[in-house]
mmCIF file of the N, C-alpha and C atoms, coordinates in Angstrom:
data_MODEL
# 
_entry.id   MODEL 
# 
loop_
_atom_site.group_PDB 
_atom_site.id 
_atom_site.type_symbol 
_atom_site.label_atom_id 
_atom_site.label_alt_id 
_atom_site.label_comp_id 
_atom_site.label_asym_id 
_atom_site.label_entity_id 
_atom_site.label_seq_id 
_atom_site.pdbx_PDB_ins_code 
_atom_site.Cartn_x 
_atom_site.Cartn_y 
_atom_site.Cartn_z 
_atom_site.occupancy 
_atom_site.B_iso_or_equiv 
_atom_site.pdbx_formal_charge 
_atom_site.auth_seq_id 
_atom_site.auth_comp_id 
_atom_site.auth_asym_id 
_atom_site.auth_atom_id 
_atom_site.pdbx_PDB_model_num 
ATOM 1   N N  . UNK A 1 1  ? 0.847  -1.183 0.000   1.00 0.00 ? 1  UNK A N  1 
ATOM 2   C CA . UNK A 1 1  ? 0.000  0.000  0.000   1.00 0.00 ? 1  UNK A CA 1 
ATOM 3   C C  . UNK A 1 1  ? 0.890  1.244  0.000   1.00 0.00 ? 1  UNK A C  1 
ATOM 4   N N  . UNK A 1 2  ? 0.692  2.286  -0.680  1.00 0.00 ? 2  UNK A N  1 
ATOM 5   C CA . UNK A 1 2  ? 1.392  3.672  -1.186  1.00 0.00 ? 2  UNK A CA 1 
ATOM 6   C C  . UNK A 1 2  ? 0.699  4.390  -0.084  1.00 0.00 ? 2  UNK A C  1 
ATOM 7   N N  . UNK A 1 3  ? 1.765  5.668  0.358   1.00 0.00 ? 3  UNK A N  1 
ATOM 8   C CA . UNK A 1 3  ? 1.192  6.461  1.690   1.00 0.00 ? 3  UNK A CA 1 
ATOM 9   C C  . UNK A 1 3  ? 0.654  7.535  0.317   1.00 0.00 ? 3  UNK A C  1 
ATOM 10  N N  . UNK A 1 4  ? -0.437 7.671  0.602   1.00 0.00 ? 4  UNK A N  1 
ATOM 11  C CA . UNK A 1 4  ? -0.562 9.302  -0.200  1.00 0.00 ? 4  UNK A CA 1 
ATOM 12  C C  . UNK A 1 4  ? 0.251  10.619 0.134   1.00 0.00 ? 4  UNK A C  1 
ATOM 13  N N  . UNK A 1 5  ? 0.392  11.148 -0.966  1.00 0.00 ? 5  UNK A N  1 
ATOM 14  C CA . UNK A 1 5  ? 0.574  12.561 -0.920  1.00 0.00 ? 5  UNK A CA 1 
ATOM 15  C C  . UNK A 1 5  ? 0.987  13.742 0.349   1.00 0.00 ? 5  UNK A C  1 
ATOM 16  N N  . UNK A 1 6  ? 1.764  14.057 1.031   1.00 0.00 ? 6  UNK A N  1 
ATOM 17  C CA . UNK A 1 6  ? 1.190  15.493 1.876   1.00 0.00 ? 6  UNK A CA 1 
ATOM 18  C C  . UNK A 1 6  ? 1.280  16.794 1.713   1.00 0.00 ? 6  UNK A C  1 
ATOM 19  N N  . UNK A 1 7  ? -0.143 17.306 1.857   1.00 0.00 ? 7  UNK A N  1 
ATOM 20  C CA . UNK A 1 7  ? -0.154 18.369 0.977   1.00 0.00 ? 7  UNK A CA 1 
ATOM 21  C C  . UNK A 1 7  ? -0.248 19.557 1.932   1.00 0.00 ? 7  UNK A C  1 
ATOM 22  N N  . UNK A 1 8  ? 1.663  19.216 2.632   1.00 0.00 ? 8  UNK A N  1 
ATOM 23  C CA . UNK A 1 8  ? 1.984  20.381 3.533   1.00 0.00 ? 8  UNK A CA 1 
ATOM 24  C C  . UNK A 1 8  ? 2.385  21.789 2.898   1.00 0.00 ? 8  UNK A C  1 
ATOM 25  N N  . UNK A 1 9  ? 2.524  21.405 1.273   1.00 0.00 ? 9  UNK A N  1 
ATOM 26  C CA . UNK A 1 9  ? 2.428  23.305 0.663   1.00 0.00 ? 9  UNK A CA 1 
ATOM 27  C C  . UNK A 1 9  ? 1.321  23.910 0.969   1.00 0.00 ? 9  UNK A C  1 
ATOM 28  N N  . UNK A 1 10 ? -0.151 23.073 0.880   1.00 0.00 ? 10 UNK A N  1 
ATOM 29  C CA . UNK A 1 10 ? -1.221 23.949 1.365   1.00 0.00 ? 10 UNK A CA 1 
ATOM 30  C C  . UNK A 1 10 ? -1.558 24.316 2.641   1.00 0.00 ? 10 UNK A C  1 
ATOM 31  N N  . UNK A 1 11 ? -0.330 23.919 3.353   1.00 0.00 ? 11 UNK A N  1 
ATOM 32  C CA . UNK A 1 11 ? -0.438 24.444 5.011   1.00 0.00 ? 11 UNK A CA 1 
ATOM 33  C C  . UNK A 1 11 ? 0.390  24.984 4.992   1.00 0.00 ? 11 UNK A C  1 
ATOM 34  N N  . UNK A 1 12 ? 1.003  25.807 4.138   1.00 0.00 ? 12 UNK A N  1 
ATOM 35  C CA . UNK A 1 12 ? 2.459  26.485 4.073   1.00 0.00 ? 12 UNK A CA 1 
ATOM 36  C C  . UNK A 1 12 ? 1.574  28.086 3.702   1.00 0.00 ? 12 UNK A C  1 
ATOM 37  N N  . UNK A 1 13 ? 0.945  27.363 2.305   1.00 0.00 ? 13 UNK A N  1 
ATOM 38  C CA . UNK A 1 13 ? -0.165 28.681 1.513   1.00 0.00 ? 13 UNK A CA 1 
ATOM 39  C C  . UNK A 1 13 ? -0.873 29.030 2.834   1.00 0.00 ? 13 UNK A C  1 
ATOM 40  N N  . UNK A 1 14 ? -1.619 28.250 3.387   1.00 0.00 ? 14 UNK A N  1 
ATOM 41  C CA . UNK A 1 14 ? -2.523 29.099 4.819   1.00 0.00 ? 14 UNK A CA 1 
ATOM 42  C C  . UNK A 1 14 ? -1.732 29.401 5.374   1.00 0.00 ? 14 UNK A C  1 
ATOM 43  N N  . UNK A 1 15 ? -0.658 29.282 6.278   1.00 0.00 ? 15 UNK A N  1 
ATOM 44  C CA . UNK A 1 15 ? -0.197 29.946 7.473   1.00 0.00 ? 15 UNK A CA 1 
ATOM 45  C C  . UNK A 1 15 ? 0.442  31.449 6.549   1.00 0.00 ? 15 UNK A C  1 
ATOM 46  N N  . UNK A 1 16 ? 1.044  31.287 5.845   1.00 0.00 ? 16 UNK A N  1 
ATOM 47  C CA . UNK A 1 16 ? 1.399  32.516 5.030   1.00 0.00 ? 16 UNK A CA 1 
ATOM 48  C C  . UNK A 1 16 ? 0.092  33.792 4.641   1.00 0.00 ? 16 UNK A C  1 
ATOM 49  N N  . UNK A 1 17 ? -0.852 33.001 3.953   1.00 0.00 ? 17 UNK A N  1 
ATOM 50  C CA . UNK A 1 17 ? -1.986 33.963 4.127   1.00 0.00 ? 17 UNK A CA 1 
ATOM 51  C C  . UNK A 1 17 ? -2.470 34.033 5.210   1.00 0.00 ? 17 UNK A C  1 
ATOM 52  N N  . UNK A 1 18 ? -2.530 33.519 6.435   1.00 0.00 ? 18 UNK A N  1 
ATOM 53  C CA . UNK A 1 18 ? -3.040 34.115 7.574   1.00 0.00 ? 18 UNK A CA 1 
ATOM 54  C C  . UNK A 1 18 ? -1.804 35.055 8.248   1.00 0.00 ? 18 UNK A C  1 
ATOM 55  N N  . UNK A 1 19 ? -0.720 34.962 7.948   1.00 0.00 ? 19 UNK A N  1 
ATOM 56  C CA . UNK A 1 19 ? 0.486  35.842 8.672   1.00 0.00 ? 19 UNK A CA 1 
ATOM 57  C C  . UNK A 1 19 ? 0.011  36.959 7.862   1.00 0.00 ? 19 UNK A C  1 
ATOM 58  N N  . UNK A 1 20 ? -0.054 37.037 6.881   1.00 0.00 ? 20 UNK A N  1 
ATOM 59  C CA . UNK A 1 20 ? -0.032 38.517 6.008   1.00 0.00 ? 20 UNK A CA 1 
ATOM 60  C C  . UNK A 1 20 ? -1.459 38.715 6.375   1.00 0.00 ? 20 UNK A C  1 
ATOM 61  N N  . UNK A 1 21 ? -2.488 38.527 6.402   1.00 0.00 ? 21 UNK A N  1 
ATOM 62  C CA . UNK A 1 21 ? -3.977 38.677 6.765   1.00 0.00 ? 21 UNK A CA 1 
ATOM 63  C C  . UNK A 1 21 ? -3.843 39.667 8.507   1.00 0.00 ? 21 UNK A C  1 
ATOM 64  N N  . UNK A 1 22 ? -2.737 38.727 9.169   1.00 0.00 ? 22 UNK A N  1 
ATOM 65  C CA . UNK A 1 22 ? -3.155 39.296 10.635  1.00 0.00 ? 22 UNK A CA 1 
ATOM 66  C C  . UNK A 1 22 ? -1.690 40.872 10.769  1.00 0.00 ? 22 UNK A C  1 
ATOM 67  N N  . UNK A 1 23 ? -0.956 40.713 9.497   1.00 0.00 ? 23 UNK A N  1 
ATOM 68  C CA . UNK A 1 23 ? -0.203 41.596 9.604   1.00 0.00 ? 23 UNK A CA 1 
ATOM 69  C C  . UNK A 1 23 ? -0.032 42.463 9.048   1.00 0.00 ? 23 UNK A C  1 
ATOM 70  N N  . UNK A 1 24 ? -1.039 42.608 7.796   1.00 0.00 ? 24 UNK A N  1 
ATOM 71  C CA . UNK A 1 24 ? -0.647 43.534 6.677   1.00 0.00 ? 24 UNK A CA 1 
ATOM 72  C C  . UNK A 1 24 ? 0.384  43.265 5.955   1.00 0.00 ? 24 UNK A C  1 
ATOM 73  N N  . UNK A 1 25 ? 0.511  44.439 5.230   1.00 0.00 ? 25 UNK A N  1 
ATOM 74  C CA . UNK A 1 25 ? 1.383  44.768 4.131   1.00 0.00 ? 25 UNK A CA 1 
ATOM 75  C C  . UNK A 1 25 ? 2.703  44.460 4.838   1.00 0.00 ? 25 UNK A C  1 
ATOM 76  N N  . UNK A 1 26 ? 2.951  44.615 6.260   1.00 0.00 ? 26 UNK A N  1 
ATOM 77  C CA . UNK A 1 26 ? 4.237  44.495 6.344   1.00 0.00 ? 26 UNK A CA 1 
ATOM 78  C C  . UNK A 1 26 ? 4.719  42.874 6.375   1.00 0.00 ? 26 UNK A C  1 
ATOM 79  N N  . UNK A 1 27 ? 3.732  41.884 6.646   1.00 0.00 ? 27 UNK A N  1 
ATOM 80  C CA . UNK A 1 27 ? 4.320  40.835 6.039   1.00 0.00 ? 27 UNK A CA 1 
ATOM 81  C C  . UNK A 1 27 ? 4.800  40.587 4.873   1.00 0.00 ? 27 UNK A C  1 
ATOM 82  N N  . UNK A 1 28 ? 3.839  40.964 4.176   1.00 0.00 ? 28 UNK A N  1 
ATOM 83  C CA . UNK A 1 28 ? 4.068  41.224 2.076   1.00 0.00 ? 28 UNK A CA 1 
ATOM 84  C C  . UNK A 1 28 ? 5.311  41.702 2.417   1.00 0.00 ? 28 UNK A C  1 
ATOM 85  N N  . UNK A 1 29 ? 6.159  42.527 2.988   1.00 0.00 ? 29 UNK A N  1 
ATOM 86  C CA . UNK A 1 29 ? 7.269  43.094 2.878   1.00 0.00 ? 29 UNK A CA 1 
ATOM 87  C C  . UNK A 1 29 ? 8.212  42.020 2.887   1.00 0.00 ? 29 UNK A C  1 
ATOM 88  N N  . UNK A 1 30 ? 7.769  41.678 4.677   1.00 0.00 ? 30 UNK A N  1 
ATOM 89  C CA . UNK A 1 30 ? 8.871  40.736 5.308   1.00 0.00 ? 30 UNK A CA 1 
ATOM 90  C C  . UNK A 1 30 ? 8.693  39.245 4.010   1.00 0.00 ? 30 UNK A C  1 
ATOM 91  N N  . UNK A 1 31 ? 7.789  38.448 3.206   1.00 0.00 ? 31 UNK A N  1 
ATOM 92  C CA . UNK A 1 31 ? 7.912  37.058 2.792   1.00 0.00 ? 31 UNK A CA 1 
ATOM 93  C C  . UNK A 1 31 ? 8.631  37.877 1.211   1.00 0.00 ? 31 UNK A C  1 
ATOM 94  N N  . UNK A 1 32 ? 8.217  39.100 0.763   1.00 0.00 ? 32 UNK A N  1 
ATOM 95  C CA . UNK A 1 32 ? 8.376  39.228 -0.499  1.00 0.00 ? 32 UNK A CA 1 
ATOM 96  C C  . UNK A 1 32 ? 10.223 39.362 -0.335  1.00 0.00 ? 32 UNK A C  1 
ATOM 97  N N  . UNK A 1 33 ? 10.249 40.257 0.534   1.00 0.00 ? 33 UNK A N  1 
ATOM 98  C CA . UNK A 1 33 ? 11.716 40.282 0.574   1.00 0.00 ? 33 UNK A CA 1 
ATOM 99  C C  . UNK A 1 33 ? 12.625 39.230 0.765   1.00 0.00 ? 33 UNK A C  1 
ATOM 100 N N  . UNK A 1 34 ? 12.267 38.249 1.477   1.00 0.00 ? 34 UNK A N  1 
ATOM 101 C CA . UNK A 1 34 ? 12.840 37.188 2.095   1.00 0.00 ? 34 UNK A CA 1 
ATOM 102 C C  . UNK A 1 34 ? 13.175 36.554 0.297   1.00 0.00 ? 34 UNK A C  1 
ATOM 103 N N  . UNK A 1 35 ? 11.721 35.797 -0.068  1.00 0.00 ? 35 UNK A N  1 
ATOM 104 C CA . UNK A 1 35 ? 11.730 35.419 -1.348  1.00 0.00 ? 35 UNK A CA 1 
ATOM 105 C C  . UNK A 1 35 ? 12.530 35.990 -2.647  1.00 0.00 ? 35 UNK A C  1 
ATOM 106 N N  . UNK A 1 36 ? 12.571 37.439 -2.892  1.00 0.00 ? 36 UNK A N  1 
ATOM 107 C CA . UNK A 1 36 ? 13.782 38.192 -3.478  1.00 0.00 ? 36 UNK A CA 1 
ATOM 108 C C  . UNK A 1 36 ? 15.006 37.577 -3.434  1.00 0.00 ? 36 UNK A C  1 
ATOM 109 N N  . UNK A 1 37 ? 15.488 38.188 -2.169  1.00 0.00 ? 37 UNK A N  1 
ATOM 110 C CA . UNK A 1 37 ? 16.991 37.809 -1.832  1.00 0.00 ? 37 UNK A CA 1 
ATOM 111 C C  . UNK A 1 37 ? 16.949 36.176 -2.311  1.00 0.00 ? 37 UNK A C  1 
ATOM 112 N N  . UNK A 1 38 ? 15.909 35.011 -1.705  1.00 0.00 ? 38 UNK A N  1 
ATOM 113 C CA . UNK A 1 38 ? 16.580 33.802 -2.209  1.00 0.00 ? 38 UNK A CA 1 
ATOM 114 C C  . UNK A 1 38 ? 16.578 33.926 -3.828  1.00 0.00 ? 38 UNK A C  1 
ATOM 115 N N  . UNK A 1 39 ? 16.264 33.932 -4.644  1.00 0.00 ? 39 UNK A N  1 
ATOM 116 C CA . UNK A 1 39 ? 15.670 34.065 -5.962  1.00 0.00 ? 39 UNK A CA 1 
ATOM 117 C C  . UNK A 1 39 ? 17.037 34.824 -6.527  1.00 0.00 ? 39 UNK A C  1 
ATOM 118 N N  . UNK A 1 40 ? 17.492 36.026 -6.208  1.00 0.00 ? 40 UNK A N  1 
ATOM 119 C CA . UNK A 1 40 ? 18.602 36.646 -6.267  1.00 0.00 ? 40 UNK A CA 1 
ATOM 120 C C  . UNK A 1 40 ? 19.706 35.632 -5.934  1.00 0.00 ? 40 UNK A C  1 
ATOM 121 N N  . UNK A 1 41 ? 20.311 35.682 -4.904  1.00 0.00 ? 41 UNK A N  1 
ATOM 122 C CA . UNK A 1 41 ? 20.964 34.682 -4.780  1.00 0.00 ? 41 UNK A CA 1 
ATOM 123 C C  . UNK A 1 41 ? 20.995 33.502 -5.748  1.00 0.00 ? 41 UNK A C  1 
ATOM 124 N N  . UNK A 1 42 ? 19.664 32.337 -5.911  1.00 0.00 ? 42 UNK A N  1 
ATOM 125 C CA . UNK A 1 42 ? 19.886 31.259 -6.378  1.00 0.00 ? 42 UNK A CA 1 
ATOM 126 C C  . UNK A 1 42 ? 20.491 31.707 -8.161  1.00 0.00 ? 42 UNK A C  1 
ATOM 127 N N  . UNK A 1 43 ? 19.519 33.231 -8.526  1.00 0.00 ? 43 UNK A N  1 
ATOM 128 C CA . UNK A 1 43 ? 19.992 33.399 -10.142 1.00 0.00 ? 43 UNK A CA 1 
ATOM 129 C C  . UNK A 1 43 ? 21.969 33.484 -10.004 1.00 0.00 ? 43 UNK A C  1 
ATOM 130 N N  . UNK A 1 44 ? 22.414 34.013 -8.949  1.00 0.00 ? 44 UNK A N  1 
ATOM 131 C CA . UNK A 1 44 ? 23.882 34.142 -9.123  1.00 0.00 ? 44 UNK A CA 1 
ATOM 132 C C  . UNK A 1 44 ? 24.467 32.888 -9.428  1.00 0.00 ? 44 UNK A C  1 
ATOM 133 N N  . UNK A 1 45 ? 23.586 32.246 -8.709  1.00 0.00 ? 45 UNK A N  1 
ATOM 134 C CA . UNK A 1 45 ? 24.433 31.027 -8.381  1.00 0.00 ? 45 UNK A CA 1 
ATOM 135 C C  . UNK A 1 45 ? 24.164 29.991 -9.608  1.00 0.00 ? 45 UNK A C  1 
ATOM 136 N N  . UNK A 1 46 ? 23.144 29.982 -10.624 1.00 0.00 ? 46 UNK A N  1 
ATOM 137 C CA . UNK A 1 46 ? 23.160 29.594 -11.944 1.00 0.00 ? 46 UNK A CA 1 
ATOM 138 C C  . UNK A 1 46 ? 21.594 28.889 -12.418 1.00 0.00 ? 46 UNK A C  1 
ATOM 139 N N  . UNK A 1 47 ? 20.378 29.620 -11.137 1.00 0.00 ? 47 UNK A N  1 
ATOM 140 C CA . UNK A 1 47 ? 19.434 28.572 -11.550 1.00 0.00 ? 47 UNK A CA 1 
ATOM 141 C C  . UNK A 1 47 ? 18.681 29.742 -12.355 1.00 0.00 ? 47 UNK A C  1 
ATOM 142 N N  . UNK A 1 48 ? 18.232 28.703 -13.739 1.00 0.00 ? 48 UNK A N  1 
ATOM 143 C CA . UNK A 1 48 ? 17.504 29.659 -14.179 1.00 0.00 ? 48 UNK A CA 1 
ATOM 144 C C  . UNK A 1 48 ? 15.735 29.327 -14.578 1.00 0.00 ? 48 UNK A C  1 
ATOM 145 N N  . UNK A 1 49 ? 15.706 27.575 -14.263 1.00 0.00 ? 49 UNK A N  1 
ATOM 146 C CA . UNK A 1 49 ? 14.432 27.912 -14.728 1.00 0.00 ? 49 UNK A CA 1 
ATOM 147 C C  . UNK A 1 49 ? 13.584 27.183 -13.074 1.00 0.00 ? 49 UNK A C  1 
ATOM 148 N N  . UNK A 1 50 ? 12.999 28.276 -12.626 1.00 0.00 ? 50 UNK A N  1 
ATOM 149 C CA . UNK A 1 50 ? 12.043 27.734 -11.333 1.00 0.00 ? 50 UNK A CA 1 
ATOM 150 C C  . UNK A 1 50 ? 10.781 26.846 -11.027 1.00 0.00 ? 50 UNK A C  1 
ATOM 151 N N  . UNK A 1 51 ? 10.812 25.826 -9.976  1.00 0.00 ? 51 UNK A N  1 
ATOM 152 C CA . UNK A 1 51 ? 9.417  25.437 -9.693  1.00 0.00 ? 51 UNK A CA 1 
ATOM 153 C C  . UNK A 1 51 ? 8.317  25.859 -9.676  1.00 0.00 ? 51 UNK A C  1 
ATOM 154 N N  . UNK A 1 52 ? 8.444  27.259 -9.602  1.00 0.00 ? 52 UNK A N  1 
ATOM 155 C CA . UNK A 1 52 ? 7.248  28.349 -9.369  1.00 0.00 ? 52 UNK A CA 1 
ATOM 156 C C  . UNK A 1 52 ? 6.411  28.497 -10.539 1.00 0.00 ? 52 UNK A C  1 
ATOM 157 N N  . UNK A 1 53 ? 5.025  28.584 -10.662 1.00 0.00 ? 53 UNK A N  1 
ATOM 158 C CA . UNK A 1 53 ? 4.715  28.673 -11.994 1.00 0.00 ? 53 UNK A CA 1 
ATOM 159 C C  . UNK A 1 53 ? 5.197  29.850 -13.209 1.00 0.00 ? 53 UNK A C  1 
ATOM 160 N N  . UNK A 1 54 ? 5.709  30.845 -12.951 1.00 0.00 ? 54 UNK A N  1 
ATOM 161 C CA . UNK A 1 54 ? 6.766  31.895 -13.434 1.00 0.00 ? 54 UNK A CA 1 
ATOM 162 C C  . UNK A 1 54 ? 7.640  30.954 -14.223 1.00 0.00 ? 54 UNK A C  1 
ATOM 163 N N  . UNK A 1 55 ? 8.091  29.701 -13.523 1.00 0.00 ? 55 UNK A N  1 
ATOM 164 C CA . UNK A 1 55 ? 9.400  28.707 -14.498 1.00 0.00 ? 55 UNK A CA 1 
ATOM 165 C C  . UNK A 1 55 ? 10.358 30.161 -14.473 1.00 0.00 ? 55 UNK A C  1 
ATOM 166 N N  . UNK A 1 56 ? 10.134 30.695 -15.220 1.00 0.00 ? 56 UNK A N  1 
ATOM 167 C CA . UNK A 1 56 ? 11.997 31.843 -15.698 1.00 0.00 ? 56 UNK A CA 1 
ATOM 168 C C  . UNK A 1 56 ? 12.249 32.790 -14.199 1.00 0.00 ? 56 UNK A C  1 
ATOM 169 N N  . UNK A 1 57 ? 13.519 32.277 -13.900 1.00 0.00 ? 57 UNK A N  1 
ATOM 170 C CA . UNK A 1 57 ? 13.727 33.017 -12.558 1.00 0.00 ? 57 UNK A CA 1 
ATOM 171 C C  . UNK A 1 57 ? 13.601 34.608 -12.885 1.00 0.00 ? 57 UNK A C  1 
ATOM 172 N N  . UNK A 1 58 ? 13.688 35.048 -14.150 1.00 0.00 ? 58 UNK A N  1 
ATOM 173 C CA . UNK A 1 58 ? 13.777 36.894 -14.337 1.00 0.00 ? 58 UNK A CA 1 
ATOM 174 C C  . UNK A 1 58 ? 12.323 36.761 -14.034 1.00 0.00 ? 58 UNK A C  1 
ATOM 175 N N  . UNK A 1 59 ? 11.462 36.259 -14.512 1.00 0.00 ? 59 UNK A N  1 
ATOM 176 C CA . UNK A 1 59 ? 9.890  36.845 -13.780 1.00 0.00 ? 59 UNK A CA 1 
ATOM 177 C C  . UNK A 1 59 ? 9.764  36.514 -12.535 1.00 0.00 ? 59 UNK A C  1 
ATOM 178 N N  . UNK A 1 60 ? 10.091 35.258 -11.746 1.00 0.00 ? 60 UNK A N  1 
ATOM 179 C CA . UNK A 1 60 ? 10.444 35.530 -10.212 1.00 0.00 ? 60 UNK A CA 1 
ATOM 180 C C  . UNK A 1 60 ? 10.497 36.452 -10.132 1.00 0.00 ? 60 UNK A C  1 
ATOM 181 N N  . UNK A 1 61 ? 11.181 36.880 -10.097 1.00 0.00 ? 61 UNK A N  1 
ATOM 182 C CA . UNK A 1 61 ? 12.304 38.320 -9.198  1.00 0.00 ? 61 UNK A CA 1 
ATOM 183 C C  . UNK A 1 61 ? 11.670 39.377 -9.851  1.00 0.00 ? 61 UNK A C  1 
ATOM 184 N N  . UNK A 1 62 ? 11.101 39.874 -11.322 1.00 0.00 ? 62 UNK A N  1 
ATOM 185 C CA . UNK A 1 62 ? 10.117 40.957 -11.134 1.00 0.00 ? 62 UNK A CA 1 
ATOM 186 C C  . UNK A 1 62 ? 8.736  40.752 -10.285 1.00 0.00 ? 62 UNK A C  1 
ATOM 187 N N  . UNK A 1 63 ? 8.338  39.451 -10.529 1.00 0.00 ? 63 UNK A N  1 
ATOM 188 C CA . UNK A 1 63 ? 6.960  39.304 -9.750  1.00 0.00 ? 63 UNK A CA 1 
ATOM 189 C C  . UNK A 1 63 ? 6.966  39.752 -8.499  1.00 0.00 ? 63 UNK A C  1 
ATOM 190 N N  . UNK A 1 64 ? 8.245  39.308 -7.725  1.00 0.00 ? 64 UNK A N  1 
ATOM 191 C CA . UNK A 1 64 ? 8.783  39.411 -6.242  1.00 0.00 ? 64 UNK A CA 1 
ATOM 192 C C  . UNK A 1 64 ? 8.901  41.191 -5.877  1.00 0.00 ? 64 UNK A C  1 
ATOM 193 N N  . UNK A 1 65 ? 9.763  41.412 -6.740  1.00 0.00 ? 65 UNK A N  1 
ATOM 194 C CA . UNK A 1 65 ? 10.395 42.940 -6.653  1.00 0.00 ? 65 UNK A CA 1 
ATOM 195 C C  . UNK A 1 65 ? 8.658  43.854 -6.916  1.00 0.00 ? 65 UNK A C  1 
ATOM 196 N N  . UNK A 1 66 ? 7.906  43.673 -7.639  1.00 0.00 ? 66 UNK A N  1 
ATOM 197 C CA . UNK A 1 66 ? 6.943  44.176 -8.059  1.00 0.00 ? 66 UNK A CA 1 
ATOM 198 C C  . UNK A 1 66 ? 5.854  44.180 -7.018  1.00 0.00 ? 66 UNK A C  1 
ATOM 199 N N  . UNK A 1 67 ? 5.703  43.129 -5.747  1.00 0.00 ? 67 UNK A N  1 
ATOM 200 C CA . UNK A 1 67 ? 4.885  42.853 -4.984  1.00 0.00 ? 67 UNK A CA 1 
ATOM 201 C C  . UNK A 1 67 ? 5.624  43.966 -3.593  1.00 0.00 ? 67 UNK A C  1 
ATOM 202 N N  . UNK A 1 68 ? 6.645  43.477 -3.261  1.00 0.00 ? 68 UNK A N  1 
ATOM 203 C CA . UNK A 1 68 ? 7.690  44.043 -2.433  1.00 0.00 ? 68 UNK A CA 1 
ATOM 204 C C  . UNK A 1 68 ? 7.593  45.496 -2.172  1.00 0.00 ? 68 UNK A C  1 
ATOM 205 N N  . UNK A 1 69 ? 7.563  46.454 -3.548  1.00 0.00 ? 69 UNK A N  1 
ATOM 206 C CA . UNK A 1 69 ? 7.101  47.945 -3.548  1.00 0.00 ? 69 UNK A CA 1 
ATOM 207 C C  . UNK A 1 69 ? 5.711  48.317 -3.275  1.00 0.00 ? 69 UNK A C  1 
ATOM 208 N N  . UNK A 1 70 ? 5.016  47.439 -4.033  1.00 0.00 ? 70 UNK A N  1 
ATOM 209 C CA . UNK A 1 70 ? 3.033  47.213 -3.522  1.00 0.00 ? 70 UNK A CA 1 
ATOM 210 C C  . UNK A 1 70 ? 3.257  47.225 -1.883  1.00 0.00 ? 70 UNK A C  1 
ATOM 211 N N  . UNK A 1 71 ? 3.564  46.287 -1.472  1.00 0.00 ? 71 UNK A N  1 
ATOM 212 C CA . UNK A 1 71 ? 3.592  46.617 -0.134  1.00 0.00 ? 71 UNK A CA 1 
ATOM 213 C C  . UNK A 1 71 ? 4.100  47.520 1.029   1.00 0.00 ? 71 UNK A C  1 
ATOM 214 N N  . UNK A 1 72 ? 5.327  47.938 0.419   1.00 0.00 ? 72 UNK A N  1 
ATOM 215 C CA . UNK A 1 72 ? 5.991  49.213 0.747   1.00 0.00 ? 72 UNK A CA 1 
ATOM 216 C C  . UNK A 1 72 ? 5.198  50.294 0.525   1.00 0.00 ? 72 UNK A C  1 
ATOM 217 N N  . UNK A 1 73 ? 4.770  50.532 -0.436  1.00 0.00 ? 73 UNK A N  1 
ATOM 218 C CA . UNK A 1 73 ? 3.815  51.715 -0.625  1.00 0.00 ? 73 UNK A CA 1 
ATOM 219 C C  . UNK A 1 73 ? 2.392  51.478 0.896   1.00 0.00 ? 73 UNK A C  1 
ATOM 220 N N  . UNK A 1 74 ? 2.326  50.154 0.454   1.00 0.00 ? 74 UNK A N  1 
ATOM 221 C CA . UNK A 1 74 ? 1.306  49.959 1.187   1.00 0.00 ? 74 UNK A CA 1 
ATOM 222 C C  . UNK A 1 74 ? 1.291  50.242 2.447   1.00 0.00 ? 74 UNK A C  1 
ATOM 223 N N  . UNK A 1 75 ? 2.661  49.936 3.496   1.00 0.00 ? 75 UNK A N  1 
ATOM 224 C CA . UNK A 1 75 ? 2.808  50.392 4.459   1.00 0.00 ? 75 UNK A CA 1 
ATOM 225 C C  . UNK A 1 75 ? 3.203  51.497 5.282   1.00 0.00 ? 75 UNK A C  1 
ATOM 226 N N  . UNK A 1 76 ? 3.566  52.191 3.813   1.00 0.00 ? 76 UNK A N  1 
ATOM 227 C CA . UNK A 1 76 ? 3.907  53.859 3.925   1.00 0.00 ? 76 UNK A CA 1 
ATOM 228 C C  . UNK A 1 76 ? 2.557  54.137 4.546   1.00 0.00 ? 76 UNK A C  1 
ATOM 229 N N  . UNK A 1 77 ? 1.703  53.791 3.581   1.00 0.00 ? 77 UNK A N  1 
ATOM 230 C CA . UNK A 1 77 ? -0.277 54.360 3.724   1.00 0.00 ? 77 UNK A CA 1 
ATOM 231 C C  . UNK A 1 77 ? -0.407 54.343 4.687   1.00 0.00 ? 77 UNK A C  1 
ATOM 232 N N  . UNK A 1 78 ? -0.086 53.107 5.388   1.00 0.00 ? 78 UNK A N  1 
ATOM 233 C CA . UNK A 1 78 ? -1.136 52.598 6.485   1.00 0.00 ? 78 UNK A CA 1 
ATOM 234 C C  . UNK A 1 78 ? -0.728 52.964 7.483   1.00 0.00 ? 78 UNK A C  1 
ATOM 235 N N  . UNK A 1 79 ? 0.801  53.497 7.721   1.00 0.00 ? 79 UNK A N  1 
ATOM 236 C CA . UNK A 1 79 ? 1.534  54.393 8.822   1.00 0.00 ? 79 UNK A CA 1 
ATOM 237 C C  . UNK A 1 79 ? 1.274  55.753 8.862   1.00 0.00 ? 79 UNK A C  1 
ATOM 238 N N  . UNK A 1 80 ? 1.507  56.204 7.460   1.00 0.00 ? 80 UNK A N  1 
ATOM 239 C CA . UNK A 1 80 ? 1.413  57.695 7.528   1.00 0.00 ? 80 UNK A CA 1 
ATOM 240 C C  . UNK A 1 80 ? 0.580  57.849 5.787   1.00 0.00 ? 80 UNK A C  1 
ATOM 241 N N  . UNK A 1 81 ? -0.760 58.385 6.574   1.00 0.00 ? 81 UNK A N  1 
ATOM 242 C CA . UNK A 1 81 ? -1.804 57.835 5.828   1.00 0.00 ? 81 UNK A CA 1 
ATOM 243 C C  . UNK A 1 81 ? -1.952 59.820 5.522   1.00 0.00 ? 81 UNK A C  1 
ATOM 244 N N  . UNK A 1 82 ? -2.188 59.792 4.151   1.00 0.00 ? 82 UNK A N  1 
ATOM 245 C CA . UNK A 1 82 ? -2.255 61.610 3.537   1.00 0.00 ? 82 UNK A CA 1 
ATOM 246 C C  . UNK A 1 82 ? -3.542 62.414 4.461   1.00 0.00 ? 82 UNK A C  1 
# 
């Protein structure tokens, strides 16, 4: 008998959307950045095509970099709101 599957990415996806849910934008900061730097890093180091559905690490890292400022902006707002 085969053990099935565990489908601890989708307990990876919830705890992540509930961290950013109970934290705001500044989580988006803290996972987008985190995710950057690895992505950065791994392109130095020679990987170029990713698990992520993106596959090409250059859209990683804009997708990443592109979310990263969304949230920065975002937490500019929500601190020091016009």
């Amino acid at each position: 008998m085969t053990t099935p599957p565990d489908p601890l990415r989708l307990c990876v996806y919830a705890t992540v959307a509930a961290l950013t849910w109970l934290c705001g934008p500044v989580a988006v900061v803290f996972f987008a950045a985190l995710g950057l730097a690895g992505y950065l890093r791994a392109r130095r180091q020679g990987l170029r095509r990713s698990a992520c559905v993106l596959r090409d690490v250059r859209l990683v890292v804009a997708y990443l970099a592109v979310l990263l400022v969304a949230a920065l902006a975002g937490t500019l707002h929500t601190w020091w709101p016009a």
